[in-house]
Kinemage of the C-alpha trace (Angstrom):
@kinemage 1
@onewidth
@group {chain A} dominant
@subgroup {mainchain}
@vectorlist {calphas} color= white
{ca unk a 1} P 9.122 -7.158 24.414
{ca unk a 2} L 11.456 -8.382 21.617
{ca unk a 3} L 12.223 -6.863 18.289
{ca unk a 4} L 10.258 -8.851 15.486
{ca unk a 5} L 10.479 -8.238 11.961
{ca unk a 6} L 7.334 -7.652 10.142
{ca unk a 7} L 6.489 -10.595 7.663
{ca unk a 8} L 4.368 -9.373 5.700
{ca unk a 9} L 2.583 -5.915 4.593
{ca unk a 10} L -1.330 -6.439 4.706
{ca unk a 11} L -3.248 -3.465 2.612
{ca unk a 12} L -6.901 -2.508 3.633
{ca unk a 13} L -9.525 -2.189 0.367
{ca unk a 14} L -12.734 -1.259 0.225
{ca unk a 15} L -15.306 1.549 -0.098
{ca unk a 16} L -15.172 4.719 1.124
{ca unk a 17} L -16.748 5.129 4.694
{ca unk a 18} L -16.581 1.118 5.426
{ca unk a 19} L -14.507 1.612 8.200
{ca unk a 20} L -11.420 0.749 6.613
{ca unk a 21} L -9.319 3.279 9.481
{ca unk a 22} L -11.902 2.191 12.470
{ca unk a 23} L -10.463 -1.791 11.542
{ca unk a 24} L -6.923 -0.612 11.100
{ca unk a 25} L -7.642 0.808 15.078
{ca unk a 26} L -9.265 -1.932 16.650
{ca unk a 27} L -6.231 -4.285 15.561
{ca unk a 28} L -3.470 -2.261 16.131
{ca unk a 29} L -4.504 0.318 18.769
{ca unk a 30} L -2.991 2.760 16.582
{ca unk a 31} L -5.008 5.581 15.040
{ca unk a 32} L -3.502 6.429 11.488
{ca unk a 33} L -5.366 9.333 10.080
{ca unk a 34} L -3.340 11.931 11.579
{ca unk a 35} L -2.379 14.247 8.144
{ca unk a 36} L -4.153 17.601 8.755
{ca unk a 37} L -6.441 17.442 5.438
{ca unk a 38} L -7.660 13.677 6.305
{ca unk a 39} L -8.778 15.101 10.348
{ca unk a 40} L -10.549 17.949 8.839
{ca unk a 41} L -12.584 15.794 6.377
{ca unk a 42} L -12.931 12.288 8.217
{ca unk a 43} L -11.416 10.493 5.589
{ca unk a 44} L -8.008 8.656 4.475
{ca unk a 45} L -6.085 10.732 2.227
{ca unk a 46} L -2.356 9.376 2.222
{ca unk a 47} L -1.252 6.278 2.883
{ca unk a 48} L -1.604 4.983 6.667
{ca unk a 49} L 1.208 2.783 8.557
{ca unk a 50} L 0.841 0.587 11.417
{ca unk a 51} L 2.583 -2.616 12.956
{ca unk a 52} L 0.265 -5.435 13.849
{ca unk a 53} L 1.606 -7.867 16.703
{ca unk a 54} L -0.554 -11.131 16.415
{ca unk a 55} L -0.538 -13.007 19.655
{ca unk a 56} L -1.054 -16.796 20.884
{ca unk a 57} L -2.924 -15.959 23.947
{ca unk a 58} L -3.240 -19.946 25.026
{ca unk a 59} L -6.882 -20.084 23.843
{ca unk a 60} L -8.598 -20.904 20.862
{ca unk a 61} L -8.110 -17.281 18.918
{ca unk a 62} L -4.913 -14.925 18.645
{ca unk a 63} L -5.487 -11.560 19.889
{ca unk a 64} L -3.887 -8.410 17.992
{ca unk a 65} L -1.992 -5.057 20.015
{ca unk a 66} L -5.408 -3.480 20.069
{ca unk a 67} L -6.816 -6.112 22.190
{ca unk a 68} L -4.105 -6.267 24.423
{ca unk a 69} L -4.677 -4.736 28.089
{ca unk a 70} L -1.635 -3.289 29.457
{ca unk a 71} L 0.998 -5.393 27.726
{ca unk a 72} L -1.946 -8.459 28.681
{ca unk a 73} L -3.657 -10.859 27.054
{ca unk a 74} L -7.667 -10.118 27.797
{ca unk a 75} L -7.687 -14.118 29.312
{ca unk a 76} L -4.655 -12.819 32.246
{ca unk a 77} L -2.159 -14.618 29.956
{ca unk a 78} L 0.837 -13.394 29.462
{ca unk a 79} L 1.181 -12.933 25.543
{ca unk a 80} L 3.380 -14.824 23.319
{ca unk a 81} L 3.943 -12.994 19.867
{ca unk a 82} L 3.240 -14.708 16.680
{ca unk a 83} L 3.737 -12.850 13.722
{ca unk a 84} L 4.330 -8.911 13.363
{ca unk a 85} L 2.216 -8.126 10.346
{ca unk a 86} L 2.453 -4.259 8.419
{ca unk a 87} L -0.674 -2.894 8.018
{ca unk a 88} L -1.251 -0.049 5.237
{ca unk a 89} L -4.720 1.782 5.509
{ca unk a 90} L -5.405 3.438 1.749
{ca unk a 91} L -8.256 5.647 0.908
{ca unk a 92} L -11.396 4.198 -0.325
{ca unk a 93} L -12.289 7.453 -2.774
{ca unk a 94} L -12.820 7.233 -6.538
{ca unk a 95} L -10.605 10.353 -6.617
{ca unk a 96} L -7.870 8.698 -4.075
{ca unk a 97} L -7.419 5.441 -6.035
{ca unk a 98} L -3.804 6.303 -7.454
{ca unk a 99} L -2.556 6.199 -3.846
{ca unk a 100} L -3.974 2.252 -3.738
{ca unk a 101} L -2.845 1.323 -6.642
{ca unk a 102} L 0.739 3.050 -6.015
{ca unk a 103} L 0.034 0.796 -2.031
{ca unk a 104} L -1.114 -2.372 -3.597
{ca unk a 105} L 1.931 -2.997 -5.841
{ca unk a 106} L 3.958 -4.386 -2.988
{ca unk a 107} L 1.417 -5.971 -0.196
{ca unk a 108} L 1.131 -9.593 -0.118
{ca unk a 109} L -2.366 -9.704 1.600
{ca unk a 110} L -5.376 -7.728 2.084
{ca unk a 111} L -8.387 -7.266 4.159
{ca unk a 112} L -11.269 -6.293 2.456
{ca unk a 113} L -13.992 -3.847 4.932
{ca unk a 114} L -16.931 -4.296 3.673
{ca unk a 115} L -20.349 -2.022 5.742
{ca unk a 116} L -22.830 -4.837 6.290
{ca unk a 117} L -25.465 -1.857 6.260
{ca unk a 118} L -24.984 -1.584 2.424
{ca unk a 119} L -25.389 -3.497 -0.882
{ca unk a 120} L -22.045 -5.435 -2.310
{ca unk a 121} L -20.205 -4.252 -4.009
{ca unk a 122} L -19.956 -0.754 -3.529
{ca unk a 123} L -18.040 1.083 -6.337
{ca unk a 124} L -14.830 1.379 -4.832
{ca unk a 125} L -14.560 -2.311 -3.745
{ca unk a 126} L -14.916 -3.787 -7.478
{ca unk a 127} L -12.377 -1.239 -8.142
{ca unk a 128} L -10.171 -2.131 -5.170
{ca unk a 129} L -10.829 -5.454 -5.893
{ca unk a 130} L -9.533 -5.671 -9.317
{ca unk a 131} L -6.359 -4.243 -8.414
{ca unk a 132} L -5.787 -6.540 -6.482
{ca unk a 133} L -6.344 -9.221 -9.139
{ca unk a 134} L -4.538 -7.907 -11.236
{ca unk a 135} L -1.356 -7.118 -9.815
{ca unk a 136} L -1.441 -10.475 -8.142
{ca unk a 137} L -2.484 -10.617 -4.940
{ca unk a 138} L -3.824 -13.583 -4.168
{ca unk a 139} L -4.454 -13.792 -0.352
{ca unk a 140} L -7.603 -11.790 1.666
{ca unk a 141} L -9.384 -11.852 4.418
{ca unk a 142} L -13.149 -9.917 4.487
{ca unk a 143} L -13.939 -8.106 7.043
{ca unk a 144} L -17.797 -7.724 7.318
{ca unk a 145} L -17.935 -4.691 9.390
{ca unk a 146} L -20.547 -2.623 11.274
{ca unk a 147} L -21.995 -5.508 12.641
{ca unk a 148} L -23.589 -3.701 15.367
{ca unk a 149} L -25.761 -1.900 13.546
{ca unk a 150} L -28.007 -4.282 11.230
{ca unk a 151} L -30.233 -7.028 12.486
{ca unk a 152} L -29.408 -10.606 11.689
{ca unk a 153} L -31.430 -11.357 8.803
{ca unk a 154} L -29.745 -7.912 6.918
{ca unk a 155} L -26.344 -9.517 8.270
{ca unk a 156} L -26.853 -12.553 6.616
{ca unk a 157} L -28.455 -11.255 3.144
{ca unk a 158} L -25.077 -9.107 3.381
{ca unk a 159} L -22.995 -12.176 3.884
{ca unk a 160} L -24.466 -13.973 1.021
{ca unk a 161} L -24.238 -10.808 -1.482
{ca unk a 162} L -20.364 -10.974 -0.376
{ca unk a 163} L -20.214 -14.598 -1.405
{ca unk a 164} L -22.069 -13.850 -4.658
{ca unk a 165} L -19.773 -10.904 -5.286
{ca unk a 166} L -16.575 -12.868 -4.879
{ca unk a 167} L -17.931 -15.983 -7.130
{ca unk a 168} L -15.526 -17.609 -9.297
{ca unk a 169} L -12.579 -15.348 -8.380
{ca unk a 170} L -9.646 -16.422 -6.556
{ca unk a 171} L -11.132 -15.101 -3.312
{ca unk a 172} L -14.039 -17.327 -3.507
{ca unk a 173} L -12.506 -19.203 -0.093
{ca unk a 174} L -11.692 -16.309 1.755
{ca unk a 175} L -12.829 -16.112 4.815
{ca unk a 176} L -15.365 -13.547 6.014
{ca unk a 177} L -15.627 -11.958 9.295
{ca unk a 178} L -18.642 -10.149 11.033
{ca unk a 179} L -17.175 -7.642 13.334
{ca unk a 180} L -17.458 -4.612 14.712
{ca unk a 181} L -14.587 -2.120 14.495
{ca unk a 182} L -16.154 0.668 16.686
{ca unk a 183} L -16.869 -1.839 19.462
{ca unk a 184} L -13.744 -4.363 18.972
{ca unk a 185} L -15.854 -7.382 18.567
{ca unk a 186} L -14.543 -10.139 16.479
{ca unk a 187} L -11.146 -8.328 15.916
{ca unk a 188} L -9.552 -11.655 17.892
{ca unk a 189} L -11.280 -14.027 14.946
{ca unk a 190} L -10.159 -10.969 12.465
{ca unk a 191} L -6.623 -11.140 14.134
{ca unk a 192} L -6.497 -15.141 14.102
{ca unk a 193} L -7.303 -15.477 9.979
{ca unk a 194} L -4.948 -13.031 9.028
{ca unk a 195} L -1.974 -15.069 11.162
{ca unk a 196} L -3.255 -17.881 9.447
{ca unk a 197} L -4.462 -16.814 5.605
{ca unk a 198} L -1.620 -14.515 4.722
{ca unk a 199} L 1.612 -16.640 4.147
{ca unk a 200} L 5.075 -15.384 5.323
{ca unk a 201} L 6.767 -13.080 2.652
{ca unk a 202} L 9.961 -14.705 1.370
{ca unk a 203} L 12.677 -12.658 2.174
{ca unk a 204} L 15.232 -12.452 -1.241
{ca unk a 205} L 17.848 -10.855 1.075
{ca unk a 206} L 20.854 -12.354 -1.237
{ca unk a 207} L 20.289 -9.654 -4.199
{ca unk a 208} L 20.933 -6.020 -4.063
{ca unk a 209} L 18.609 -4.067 -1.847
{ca unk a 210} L 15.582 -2.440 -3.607
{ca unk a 211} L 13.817 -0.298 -1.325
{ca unk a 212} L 10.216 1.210 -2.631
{ca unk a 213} L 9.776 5.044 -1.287
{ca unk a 214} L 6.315 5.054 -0.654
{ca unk a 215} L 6.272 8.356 1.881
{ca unk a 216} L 8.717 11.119 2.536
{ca unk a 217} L 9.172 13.653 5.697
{ca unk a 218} L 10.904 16.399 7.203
{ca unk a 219} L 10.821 15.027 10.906
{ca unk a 220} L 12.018 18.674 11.743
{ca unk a 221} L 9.574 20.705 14.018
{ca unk a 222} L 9.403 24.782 13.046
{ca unk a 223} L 12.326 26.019 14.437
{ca unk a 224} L 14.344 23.919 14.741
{ca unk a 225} L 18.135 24.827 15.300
{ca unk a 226} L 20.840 23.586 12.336
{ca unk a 227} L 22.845 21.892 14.715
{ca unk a 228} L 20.024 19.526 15.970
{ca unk a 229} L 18.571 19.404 12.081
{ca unk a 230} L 17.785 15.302 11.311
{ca unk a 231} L 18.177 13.935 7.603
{ca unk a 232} L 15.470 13.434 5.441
{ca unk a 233} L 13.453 10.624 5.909
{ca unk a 234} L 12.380 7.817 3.188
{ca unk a 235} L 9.041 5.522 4.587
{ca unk a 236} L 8.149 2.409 2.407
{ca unk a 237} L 9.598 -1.215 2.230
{ca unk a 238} L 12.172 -2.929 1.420
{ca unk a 239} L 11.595 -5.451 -1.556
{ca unk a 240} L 14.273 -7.525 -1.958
{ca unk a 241} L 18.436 -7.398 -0.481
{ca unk a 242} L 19.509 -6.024 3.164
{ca unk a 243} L 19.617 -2.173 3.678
{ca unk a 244} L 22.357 -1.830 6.939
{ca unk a 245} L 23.323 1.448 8.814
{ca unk a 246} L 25.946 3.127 6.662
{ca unk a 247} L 25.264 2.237 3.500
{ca unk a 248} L 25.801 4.276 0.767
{ca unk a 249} L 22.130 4.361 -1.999
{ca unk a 250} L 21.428 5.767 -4.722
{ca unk a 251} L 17.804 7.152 -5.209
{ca unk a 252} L 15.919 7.323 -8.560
{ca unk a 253} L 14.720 8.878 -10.437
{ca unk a 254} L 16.348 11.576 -8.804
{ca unk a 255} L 16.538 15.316 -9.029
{ca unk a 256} L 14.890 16.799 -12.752
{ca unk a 257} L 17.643 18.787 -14.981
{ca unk a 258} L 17.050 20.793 -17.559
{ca unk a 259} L 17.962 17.943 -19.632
{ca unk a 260} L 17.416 14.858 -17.457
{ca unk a 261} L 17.665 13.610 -14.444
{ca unk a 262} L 20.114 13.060 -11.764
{ca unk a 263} L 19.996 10.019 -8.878
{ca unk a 264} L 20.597 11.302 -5.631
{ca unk a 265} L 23.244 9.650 -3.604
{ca unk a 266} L 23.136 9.299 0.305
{ca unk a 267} L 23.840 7.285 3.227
{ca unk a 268} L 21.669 5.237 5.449
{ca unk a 269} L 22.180 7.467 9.250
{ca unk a 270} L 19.501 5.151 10.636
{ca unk a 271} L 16.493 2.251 10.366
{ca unk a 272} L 13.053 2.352 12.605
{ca unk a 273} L 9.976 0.145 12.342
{ca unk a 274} L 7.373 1.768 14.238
{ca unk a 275} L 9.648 2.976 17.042
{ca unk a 276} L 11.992 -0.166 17.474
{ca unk a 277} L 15.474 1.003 16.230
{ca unk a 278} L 17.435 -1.517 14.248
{ca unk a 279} L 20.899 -2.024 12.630
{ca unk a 280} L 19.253 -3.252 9.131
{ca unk a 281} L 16.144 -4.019 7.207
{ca unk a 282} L 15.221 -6.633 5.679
{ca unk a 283} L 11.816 -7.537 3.282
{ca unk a 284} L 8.515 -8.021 4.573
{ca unk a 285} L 7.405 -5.026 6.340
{ca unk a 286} L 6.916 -1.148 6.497
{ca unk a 287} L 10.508 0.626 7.964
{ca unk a 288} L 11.851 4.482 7.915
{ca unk a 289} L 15.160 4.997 7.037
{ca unk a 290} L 16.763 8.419 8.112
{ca unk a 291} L 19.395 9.462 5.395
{ca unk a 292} L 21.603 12.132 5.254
{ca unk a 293} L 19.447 14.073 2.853
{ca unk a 294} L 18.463 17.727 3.216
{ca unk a 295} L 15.114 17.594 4.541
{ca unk a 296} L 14.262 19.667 2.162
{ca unk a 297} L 14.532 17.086 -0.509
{ca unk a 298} L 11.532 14.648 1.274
{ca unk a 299} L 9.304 17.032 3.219
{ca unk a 300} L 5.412 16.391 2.259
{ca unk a 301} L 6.406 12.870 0.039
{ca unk a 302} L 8.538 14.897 -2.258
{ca unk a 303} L 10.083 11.314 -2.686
{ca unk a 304} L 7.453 9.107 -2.413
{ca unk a 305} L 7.013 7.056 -5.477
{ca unk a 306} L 10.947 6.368 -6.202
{ca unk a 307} L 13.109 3.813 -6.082
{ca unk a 308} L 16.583 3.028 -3.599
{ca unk a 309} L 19.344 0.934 -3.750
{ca unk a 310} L 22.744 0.216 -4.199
{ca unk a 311} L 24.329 2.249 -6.515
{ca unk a 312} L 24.169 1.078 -10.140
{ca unk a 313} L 21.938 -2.025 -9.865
{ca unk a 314} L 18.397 0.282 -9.923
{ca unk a 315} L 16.307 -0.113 -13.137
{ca unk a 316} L 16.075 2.232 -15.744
{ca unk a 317} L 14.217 5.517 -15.296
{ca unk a 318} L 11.465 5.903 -18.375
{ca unk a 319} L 10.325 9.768 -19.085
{ca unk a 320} L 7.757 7.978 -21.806
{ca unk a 321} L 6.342 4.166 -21.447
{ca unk a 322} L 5.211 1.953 -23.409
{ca unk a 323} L 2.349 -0.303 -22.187
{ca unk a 324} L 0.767 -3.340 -23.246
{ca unk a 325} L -2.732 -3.122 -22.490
{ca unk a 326} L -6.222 -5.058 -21.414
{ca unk a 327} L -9.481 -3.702 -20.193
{ca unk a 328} L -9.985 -3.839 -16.503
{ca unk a 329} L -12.443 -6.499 -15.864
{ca unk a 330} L -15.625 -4.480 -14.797
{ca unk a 331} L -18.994 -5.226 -13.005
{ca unk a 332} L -21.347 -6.330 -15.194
{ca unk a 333} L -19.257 -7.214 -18.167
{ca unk a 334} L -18.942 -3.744 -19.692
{ca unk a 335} L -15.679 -2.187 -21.245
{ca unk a 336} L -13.756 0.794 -20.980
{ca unk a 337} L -13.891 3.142 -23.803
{ca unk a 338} L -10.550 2.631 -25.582
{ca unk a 339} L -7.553 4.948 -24.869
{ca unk a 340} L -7.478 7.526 -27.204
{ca unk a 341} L -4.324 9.574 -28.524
{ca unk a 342} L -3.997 13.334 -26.266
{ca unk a 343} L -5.410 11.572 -23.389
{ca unk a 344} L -4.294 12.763 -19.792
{ca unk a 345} L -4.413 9.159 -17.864
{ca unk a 346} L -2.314 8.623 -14.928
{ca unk a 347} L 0.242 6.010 -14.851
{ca unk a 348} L 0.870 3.579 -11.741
{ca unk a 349} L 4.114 1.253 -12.397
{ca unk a 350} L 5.725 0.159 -8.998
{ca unk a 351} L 5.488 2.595 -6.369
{ca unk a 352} L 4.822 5.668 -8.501
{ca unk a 353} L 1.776 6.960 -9.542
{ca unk a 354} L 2.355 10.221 -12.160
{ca unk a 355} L 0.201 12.101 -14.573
{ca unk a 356} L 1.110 11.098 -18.298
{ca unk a 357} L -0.181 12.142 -22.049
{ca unk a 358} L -1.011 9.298 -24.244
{ca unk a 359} L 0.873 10.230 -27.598
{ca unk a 360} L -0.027 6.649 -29.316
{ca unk a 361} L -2.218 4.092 -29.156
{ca unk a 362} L -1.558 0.750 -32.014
{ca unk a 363} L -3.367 -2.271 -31.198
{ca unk a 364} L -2.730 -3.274 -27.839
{ca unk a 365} L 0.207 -0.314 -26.765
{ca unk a 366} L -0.035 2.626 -25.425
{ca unk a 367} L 2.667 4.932 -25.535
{ca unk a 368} L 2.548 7.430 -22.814
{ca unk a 369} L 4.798 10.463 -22.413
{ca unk a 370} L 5.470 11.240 -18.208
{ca unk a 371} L 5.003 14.103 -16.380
{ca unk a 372} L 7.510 13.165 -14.448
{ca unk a 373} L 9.662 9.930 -15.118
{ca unk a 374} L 9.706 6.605 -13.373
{ca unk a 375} L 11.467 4.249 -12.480
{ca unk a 376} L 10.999 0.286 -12.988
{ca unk a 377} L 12.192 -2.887 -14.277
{ca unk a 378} L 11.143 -3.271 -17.903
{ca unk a 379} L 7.938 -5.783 -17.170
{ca unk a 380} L 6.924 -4.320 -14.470
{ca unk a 381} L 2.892 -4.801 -14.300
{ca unk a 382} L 1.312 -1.218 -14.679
{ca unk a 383} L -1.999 0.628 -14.233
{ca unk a 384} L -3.671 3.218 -16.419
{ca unk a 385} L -6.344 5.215 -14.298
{ca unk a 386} L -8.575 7.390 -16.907
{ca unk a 387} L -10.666 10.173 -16.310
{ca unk a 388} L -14.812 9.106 -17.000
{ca unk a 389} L -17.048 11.588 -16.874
{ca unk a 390} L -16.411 13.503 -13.290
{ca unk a 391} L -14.372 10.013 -11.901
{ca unk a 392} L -11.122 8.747 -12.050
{ca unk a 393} L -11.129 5.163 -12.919
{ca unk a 394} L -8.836 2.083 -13.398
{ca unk a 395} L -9.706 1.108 -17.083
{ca unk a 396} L -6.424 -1.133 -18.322
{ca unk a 397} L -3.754 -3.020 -16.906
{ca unk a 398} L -0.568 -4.372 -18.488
{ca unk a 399} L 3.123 -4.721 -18.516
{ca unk a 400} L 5.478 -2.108 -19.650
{ca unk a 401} L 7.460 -3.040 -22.133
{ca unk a 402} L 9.879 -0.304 -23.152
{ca unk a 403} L 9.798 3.175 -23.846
{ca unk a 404} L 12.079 6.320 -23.780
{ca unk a 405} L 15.140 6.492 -20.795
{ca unk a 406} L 15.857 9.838 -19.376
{ca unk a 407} L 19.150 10.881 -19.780
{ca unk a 408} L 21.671 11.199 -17.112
């Protein structure tokens, strides 16, 4: 079948245990738990990629790759493709949330699993929920899941709580879908609303290429002899420009010094979405780029949270931000405690998430010095995830608005 490029990048949300990975499965046929750490304890711990193929199957519903039967629609048809969609499955664990919030900063849709078995909302979809407000996201599709095992009357009274829950928000529209993962049912109605609900990213290909590293790997099995050794590679999307083979990037922040950091400078070797090998990439989906980095430098997401370009047009890199904060709207109306000077919080601006030390709080801004630095666009919308009690939760959202650049 032809090459498409993906459109669009469609995140999962929800509570942990929903069956966030199960619907990630059943519409792409692609099983994306597959770090040792998430097998071991059943549950998503990094980031999961797959490509979605939505297909016209000459009947009333589209039909995703995980419906398909031997290249077939399940009708005989023969399939005509649609839209290619990227999905990202993110964990649903209070302790996980940094890795959604570092995912959600550059999807333009989401479906949110939601267990009909269980009262709504469940901790972890308010939470997943407001991040999604909040940085902007404005399309979603529900995905009332585990169908199979209530009766009809607990379905609906689940249904209804959903509708209650998303009240007066900009989701109050969005369309909700009974299915079962486990089983496949519904996935074609799942399949059909997210062709039609989450709109076509527009592709900005005419400015410099800004690539967000959300994963990083040493593709290298044990072993492996130096002459057949393969680059690092960088796993994320691109945001904005054209990335082609051969292209020279810079990545930042870079490579600590003792006094500051360093970009790292490379070239693009080669560009892969999901097995289909291509001469460039462009916005709107998930794509690997092999670079001509030791290995060493991205094994186990050494990488993941920077930035990549062209060199010279990246934005600065901040060792301390300053933040313009608001209280995270929370269920029930209740407020955060307010940030306090000597506070660890973490810090999610862009695609990095990074452990920070609040060294001043007046009024509205926080001042945060950075484990390790960042780097974004001064404006850039930002996250401040606080420790309460035994959780880790998103109190405040805001924009950065300055702070200190590392040297170089």
């Amino acid at each position: 079948m032809t090459f498409v490029y993906p459109d669009a990048i469609v995140s999962t949300a929800g509570h942990v245990d929903h069956g966030k990975t199960q619907t990630t499965y059943a519409l792409s046929g692609v099983w994306v738990m597959r770090h040792s750490e998430e097998i071991k304890k059943a549950m998503t711990i990094k980031l999961g990629y797959a490509q979605v193929g939505i297909y016209d199957c000459g009947d009333e519903y589209y039909y995703s790759d995980g419906l398909l039967q031997d290249g077939k629609c399940p009708n005989g048809n023969e399939p005509k493709l649609v839209r290619m969609i990227s999905l990202l499955d993110v964990p649903g664990h209070e302790v996980l949330v940094a890795t959604m919030v570092s995912d959600a900063a550059v999807v333009d849709g989401a479906v949110m699993v939601v267990d009909a078995s269980q009262p709504v909302p469940q901790p972890q979809t308010a939470e997943h929920f407001a991040v999604l407000d909040v940085i902007g996201v404005r399309h979603m599709v529900v995905a009332q899941n585990k169908i199979d095992l209530v009766t009809r009357e607990k379905a609906i009274e689940n249904y209804q709580q959903i509708r209650e829950f998303l009240r007066g928000t900009w989701a109050e529209k969005a369309k909700v879908v009974p299915i079962s993962a486990l089983h496949k049912v519904n996935i074609d109605v799942l399949a059909t609303y997210l062709a039609k609900e989450i709109p076509r990213r527009e592709a900005e290909t005419g400015k410099p290429a800004r690539f967000s590293v959300l994963r990083s790997f040493n593709v290298n099995p044990p072993g492996t002899p130096p002459e057949k050794l393969r680059g690092g590679v960088l796993g994320g999307t691109l945001l904005q420009g054209v990335l082609r083979v051969g292209d020279e990037i810079e990545i930042r922040p870079g490579l600590k010094l003792e006094k500051g950091y360093q970009p790292i400078r490379t070239k693009v070797l080669s560009i892969e979405y999901s097995g289909h090998k291509v001469e460039e990439a462009r916005p709107g989906g998930l794509v690997g780029i092999m670079t001509g980095l030791d290995p060493a430098l991205t094994k186990a997401d050494a990488l993941a949270g920077a930035v990549a370009g062209k060199p010279g047009t990246l934005p600065p890199v901040w060792t301390a931000v300053e933040i313009e904060t608001r209280p995270m709207p929370r269920m029930g109306g209740e407020k955060p405690e307010p940030i306090k000077q000597g506070e660890t919080v973490l810090v999610a601006v862009g695609p990095a998430t990074v452990f920070g030390v609040v060294q001043s709080v007046k009024k509205d801004v926080a001042t945060v010095a950075l484990k390790k630095a960042v780097c974004a666009e001064q404006g850039a919308k930002a996250v401040l995830i606080r420790q309460v009690k035994t959780r880790w939760i998103v109190t405040h959202y805001g924009v950065l608005r300055g702070g200190t650049v590392a040297l170089e």
